[in-house]
Z-matrix of the N, CA and C atoms (Angstrom, degrees):
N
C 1 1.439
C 2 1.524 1 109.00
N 3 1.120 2 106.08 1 139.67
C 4 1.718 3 110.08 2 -161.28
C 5 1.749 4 92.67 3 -122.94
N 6 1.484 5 112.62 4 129.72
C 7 1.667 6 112.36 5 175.66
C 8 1.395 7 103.42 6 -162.54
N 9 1.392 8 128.57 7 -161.92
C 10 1.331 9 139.53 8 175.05
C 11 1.398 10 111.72 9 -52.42
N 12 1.189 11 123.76 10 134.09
C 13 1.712 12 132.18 11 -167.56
C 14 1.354 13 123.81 12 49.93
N 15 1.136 14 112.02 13 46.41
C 16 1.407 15 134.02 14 -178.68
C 17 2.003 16 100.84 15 -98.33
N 18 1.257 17 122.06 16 -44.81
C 19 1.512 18 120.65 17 152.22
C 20 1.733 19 114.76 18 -101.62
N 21 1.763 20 100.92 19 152.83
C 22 1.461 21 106.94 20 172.53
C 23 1.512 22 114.16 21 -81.40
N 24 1.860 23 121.86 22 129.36
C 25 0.974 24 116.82 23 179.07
C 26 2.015 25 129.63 24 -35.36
N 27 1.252 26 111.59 25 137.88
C 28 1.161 27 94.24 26 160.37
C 29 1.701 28 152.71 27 -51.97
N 30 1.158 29 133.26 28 130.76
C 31 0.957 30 115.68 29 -169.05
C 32 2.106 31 123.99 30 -73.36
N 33 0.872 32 92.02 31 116.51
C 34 1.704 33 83.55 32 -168.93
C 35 1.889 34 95.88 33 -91.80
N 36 1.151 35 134.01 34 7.58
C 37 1.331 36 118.29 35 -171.02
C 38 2.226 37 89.36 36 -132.76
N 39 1.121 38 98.83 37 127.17
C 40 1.633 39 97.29 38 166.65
C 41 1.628 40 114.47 39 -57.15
N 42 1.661 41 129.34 40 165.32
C 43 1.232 42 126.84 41 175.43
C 44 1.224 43 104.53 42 -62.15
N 45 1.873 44 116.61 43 -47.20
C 46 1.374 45 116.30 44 -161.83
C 47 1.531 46 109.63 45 -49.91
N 48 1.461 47 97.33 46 -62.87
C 49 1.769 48 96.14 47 177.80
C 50 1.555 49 148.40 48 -42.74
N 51 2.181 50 88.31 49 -36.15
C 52 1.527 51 108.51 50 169.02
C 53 1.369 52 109.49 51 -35.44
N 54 2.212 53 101.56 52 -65.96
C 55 1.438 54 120.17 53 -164.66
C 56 1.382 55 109.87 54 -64.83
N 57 1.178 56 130.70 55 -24.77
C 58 1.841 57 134.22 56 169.49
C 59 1.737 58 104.18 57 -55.28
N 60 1.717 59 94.54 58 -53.83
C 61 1.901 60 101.70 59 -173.10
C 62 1.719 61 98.91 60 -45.32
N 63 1.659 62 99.01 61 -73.62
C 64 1.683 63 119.92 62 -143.78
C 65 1.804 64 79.91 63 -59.22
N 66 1.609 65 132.87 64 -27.67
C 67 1.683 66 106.85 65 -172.15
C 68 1.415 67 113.93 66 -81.50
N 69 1.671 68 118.52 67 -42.55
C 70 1.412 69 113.82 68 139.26
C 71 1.903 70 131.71 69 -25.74
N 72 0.734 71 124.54 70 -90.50
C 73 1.538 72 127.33 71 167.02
C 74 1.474 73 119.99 72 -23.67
N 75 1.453 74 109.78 73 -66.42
C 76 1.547 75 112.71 74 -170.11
C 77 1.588 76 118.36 75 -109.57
N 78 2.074 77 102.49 76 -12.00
C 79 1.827 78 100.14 77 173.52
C 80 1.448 79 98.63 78 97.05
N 81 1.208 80 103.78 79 150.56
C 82 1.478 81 120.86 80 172.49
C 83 1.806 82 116.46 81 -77.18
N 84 1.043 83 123.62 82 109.82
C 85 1.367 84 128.27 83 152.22
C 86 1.633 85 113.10 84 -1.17
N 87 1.616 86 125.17 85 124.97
C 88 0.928 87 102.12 86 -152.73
C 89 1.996 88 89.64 87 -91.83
N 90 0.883 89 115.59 88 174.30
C 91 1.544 90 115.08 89 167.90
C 92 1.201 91 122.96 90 -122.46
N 93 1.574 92 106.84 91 134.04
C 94 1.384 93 103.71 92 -156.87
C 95 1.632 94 92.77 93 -90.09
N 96 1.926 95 85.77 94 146.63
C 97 1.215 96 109.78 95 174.84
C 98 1.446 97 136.40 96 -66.73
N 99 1.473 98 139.76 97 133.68
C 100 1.382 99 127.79 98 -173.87
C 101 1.141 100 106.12 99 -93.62
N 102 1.618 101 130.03 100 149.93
C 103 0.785 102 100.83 101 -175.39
C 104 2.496 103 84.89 102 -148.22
N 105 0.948 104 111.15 103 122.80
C 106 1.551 105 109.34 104 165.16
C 107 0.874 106 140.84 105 -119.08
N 108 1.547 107 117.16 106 166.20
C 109 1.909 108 104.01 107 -170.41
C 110 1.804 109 87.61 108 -135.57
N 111 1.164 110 96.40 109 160.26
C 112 1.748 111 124.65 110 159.49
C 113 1.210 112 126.33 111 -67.49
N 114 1.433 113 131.02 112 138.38
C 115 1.333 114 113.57 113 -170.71
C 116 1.801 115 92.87 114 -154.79
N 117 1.195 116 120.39 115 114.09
C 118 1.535 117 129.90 116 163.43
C 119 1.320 118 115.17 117 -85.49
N 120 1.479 119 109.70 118 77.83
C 121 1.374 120 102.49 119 173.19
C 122 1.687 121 127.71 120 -44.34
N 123 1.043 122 128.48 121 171.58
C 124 1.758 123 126.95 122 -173.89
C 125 1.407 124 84.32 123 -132.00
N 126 1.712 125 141.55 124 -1.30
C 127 1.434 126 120.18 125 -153.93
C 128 1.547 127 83.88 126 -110.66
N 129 1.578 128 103.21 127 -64.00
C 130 1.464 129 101.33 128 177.11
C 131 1.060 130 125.56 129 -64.73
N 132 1.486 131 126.32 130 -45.62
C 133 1.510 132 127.35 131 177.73
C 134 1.701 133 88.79 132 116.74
N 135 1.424 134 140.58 133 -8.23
C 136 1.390 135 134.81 134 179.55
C 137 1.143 136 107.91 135 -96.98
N 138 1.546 137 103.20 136 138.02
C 139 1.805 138 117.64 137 174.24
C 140 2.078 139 97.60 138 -93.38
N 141 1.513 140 87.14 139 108.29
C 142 1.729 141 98.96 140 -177.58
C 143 2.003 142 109.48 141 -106.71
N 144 1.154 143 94.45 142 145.67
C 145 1.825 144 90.31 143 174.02
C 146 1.428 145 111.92 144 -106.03
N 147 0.867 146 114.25 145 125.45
C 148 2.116 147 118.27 146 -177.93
C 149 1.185 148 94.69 147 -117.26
N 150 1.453 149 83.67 148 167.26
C 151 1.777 150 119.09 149 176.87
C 152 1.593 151 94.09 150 -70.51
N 153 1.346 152 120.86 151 149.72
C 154 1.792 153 119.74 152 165.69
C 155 1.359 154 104.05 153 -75.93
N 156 1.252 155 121.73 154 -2.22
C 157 1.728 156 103.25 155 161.82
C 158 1.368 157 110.76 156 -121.87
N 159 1.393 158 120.17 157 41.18
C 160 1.534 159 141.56 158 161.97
C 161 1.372 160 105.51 159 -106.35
N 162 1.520 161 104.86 160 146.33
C 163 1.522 162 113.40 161 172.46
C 164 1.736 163 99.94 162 -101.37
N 165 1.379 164 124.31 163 -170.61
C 166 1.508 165 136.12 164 158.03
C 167 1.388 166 106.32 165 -86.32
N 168 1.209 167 126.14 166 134.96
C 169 1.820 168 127.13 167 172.78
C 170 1.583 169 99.06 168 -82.12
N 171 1.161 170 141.99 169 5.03
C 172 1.355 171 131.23 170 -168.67
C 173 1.590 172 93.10 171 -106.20
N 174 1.930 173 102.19 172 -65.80
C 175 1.843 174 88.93 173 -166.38
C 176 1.397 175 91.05 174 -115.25
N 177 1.517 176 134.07 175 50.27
C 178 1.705 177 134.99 176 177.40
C 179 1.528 178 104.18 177 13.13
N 180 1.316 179 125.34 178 28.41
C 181 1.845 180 107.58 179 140.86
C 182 1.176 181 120.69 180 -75.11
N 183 1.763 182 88.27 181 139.58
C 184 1.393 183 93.90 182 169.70
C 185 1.561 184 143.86 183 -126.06
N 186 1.122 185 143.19 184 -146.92
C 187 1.868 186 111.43 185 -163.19
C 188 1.887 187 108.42 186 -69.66
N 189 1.262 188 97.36 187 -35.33
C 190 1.943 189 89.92 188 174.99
C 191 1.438 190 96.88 189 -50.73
N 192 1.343 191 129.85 190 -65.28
C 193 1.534 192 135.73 191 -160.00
C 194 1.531 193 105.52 192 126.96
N 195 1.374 194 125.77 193 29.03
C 196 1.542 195 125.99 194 165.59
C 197 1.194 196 103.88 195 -90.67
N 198 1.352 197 123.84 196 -178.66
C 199 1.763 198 147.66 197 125.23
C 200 1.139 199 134.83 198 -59.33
């Protein structure tokens, strides 16, 4: 049976432009920031870099300097 919304409207605006409008209008998505720290383990003996919301798997400190 063939009737109203049987095809999707045409597009009258290109993608490029949409994504120019909708970043104009509503802003770019913000992106989350990375952010890492250094860590000289004393268990392993390796200097490793983590995420600040990573611990070490050798001596589980983590970027404050707890357990």
């Amino acid at each position: 049976m063939n009737g109203k919304g049987d095809k999707p409207r045409p597009y009258s605006v290109d993608t490029e432009t949409m994504s120019s409008n909708w970043a104009r209008i509503y802003g770019d998505p913000p992106k989350p920031e990375t952010v890492w720290w250094q860590h000289q383990c004393e268990v392993s003996g390796c200097k490793l870099k983590l995420l600040v919301t990573e611990q070490c798997n050798f001596c589980s400190l983590n970027y404050e300097g707890s357990e």
